[in-house]
N, C-alpha and C positions, 0 to 999 in steps of 0.2 A: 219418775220420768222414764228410766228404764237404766240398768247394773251394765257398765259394757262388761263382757267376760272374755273379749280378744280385741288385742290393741296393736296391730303390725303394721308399721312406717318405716319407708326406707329411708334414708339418708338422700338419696336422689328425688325425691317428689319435692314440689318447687310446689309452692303455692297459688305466686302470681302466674306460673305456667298450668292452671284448672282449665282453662280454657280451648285447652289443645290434649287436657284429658279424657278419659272417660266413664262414667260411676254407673255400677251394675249394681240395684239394690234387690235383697227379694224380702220379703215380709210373710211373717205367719202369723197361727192365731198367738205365737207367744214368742216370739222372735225377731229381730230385725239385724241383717246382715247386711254390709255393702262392700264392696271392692272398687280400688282406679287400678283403670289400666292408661298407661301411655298410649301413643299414637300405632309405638313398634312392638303393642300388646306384654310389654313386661308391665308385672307385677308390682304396683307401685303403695299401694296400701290396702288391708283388711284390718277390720271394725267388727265384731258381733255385739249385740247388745241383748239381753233378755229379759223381754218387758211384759213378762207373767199374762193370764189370762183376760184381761180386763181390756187388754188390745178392742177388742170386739165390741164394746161395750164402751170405751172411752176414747174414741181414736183422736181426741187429744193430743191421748200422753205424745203420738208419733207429732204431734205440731211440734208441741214443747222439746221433744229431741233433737229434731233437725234445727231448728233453730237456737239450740244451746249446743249442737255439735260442729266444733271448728272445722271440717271437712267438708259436713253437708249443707255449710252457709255460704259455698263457692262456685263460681259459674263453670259449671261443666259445658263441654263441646257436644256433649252425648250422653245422657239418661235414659235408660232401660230399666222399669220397675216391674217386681213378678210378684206375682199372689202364689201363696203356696198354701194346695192344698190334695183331697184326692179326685176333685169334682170338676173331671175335663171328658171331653168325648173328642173322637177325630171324626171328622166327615169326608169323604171324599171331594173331591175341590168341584170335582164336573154332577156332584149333586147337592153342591150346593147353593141355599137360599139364605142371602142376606137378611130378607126379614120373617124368616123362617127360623132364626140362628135359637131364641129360647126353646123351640118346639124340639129342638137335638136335643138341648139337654135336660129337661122334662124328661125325659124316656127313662133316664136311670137316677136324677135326683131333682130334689125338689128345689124350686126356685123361690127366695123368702122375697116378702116386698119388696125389701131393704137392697136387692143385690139387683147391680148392672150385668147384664150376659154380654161378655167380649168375645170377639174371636181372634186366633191369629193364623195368619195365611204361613204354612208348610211347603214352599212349594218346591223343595227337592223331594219332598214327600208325593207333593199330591195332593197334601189335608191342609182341613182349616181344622183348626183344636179352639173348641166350644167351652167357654167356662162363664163361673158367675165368679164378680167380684162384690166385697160390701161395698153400697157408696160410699158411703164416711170413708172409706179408707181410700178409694178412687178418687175422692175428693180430695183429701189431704195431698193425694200426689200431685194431681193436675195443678194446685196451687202452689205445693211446697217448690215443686221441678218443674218451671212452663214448660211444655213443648216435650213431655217424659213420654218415652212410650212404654207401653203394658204387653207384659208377656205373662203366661200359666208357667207355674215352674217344669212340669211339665217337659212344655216347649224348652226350655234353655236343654231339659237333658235330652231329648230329643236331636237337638241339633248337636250337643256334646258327644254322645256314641255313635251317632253316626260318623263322625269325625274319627273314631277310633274302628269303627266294625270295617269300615273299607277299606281298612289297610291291611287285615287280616285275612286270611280262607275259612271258609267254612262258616259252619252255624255259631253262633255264640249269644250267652246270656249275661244283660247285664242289672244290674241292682244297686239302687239308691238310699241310702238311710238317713230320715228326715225324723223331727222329732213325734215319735208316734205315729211315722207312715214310712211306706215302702213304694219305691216306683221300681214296676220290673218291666222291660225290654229285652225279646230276641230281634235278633238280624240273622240274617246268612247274603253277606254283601250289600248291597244298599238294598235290601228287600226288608222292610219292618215287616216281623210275622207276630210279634204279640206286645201289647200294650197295656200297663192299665197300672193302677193303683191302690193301696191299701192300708189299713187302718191297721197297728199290729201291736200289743203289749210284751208280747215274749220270746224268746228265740225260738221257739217252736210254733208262733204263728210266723214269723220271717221263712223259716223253713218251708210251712206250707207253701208259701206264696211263692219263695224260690222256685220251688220245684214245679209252678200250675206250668210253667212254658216248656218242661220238660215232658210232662203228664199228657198235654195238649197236644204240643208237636209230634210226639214220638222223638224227641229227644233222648240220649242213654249217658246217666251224670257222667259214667264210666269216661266217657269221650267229648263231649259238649264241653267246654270252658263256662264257665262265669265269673264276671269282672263286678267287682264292689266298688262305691263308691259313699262319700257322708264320712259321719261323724261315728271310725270303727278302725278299732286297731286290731292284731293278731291276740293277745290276750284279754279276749272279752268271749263270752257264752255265745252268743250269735257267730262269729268267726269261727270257733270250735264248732259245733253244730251242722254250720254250711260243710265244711272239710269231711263230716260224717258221711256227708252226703253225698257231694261235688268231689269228683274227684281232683281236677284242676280250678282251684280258686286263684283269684288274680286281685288284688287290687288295681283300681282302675291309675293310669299313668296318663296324666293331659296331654295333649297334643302338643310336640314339639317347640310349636310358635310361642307358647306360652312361658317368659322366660320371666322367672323369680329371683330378687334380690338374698341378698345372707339373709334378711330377717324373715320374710314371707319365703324363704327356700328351708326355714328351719320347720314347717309345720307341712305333713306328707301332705302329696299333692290333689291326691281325691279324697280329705278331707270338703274340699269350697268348688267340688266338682260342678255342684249347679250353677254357682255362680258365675264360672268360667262360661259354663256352658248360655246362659244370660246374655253375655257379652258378646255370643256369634247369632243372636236374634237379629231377624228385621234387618 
């Protein structure tokens, strides 16, 4: 059914108060994460479960979890569910076409039968962000969580650094670590200058991919910040590596509002970056 491998409850999540919660889940081809937030956005429980490759192939197993997980058998106020994957495009909003939406992302990946093409409207951006989702797996949601809505993980980090780039001056780079992909984003104020996403085995394809918004802009590591975020601490190859490079690395710090109990304050904060990021969708 699937191994939970993170189990954090506070002492203040109230059960019969779900209703006045909120649960952000994201899904991959071998992962399933979710968080509640209260009303006053603290931090009230995270759940990782890792449910091996076969996701795709048996979107079952995710029936059989939510329904044997005490959490996700409870009436939430508000479900926001993400696909996580590399295969999103942004379209500008004043050229876009709603029944145009598969022809966006045709352009750089292929659409299998099997997969619904969503969009989601950006509009402090400007963009609609173009993805395919599997049905089985759209399906599983639309049932398990009536009335859920769908975001590309993507978008949760989209709407996440920009919450953190405007508060800062200048240009800056920021970077996501998902299992087996990379989302890299620059800003310089609320101006998104680069986007996109990547497939990566080694700290020296992470590197590459760091550095394409440097390479592209005329960015100089020397000076440009970059802020990380995911599942990466200071002693690992990839953190050493970026430091080679970048001269100021950052882990990324959530936004303020975002207020964590003892148990979910004990795991650093842009570890479940996207999923906060989730939680400011729609």
């Amino acid at each position: 059914m699937g191994k939970i491998v993170k189990d954090l409850i506070e002492d203040t999540f109230v059960k019969k108060n779900t209703n006045i919660y909120e649960l952000s889940i994201l899904m991959g081809v071998d992962s399933f994460d979710f968080m509640v937030l209260d009303s006053r956005q603290h931090l009230l429980a995270l759940r990782s479960y890792s449910v091996g490759p076969q996701l795709m192939a048996q979107p079952s197993i995710l029936q059989s979890l939510s329904r044997g997980d005490d959490l996700l058998s409870q009436p939430y106020r508000t479900v926001r569910a993400g696909w996580v994957n590399e295969r999103a495009t942004l379209v500008p909003q004043r050229l876009y076409n709603e029944k145009k939406k598969a022809a966006y992302l045709e352009h750089g990946a292929e659409i299998g039968q099997d997969e619904e093409v969503l969009a989601d409207s950006l509009p402090d951006y400007g963009f609609q962000n173009i993805y395919a989702v599997p049905r089985a797996i759209e399906a599983f949601a639309r049932q398990a969580f009536p009335g859920c809505r769908w975001f590309h993980a993507s978008s949760a980090l989209l709407q996440g650094f920009r919450k953190l780039a405007i508060s800062r001056e200048g240009p800056q780079v920021f970077a996501h670590l998902g299992k087996g992909l990379v989302f890299i984003l620059a800003f310089e104020g609320y101006n998104l200058l680069f986007s996109n996403a990547f497939s990566y085995k080694s700290a020296k394809d992470f590197i590459y991919f760091l550095l394409l918004p440097y390479q592209q802009l005329g960015f100089r590591p020397a000076a440009v910040p970059a802020y990380l975020s995911g599942q990466l601490v200071e002693d690992s190859e990839i953190y050493r590596e970026a430091f080679r490079y970048v001269k100021y690395i950052h882990f990324v710090e959530p936004p303020a509002f975002f207020q964590h109990g003892p148990k979910t304050g004990g795991e650093p904060g842009h570890f479940h970056f996207d999923l906060l990021g989730l939680s400011l969708c729609g």
